[in-house]
C-alpha positions in Angstrom: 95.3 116.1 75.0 96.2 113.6 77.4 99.6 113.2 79.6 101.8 111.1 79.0 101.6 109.6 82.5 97.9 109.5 82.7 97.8 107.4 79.6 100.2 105.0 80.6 98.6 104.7 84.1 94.9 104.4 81.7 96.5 101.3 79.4 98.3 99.8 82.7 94.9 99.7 84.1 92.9 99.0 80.9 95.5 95.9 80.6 95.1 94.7 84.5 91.1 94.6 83.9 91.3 92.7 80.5 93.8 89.9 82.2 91.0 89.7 85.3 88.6 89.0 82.9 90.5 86.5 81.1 91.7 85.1 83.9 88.1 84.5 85.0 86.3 83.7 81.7 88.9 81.2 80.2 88.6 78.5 82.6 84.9 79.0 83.5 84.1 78.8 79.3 86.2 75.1 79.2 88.8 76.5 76.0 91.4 75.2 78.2 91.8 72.1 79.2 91.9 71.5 83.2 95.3 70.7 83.7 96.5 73.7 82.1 94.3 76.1 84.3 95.4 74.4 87.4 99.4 75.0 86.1 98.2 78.4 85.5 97.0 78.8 88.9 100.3 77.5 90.5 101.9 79.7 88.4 99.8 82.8 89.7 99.9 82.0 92.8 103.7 81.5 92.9 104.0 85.0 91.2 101.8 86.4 93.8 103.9 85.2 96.5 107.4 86.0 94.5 106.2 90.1 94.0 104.9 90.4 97.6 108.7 89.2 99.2 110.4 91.5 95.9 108.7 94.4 97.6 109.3 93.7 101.0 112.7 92.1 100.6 114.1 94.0 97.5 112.7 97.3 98.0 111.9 98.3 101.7 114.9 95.8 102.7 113.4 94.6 105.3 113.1 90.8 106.2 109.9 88.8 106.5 109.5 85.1 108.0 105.8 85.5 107.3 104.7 85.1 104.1 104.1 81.6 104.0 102.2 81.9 107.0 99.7 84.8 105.5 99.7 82.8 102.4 98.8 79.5 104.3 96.0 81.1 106.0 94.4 82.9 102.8 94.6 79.3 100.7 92.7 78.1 104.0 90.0 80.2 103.6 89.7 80.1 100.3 89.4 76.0 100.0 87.0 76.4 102.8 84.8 78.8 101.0 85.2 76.8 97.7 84.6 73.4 99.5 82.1 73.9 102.0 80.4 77.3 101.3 79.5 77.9 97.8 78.1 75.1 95.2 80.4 73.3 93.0 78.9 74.3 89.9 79.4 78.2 91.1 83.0 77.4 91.6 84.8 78.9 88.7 82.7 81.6 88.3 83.2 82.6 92.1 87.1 82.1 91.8 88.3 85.9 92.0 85.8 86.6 94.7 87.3 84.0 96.6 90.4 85.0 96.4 89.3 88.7 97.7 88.0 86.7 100.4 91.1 85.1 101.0 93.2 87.9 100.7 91.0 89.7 103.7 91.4 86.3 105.5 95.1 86.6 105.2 94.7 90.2 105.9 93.3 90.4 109.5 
């Protein structure tokens, strides 16, 4: 039998793994149209930003100035790696990798 915390913990995960992969076959498959995966985007990318000041504001109570400066410099990398560095037609299929890379931009 399996614990109570270890399955919620599995179908947290299990639910974090089928939204990745929704997240990345949806607009590389063209169901949606474009203008609704680019409001998508803002809207992840505005949630992104809003949980990472919650837990450093809201939780640890500490106050950060720079957070649009981390986020700046991992949207830099990632146009330039979307722009410059991969093909276009490899574009949405190379979107969560991108972002990884963006994130390790912002990271270092």
């Amino acid at each position: 039998m399996i614990d109570s915390n270890k399955l919620k913990k599995l179908l947290i995960g299990g639910a974090a793994l089928l939204l990745l992969a929704l997240a990345w076959a949806l607009p590389a498959s063209g169901f949606l149209n474009p203008y609704v995966v680019q409001i998508l985007m803002y809207v992840g990318i505005n949630m992104i930003l809003t949980l990472s000041l919650n837990l450093v504001n809201g939780y640890m109570g500490e106050f950060s100035v720079g957070h649009a400066g981390f986020m700046g410099i991992g949207a830099y990398a990632a146009s330039i790696l979307t722009v410059w560095v991969l093909p276009r037609a490899w574009a949405p299929w190379a979107f969560p990798a991108v972002l990884a890379a963006g994130g390790l931009a912002a990271a270092s």
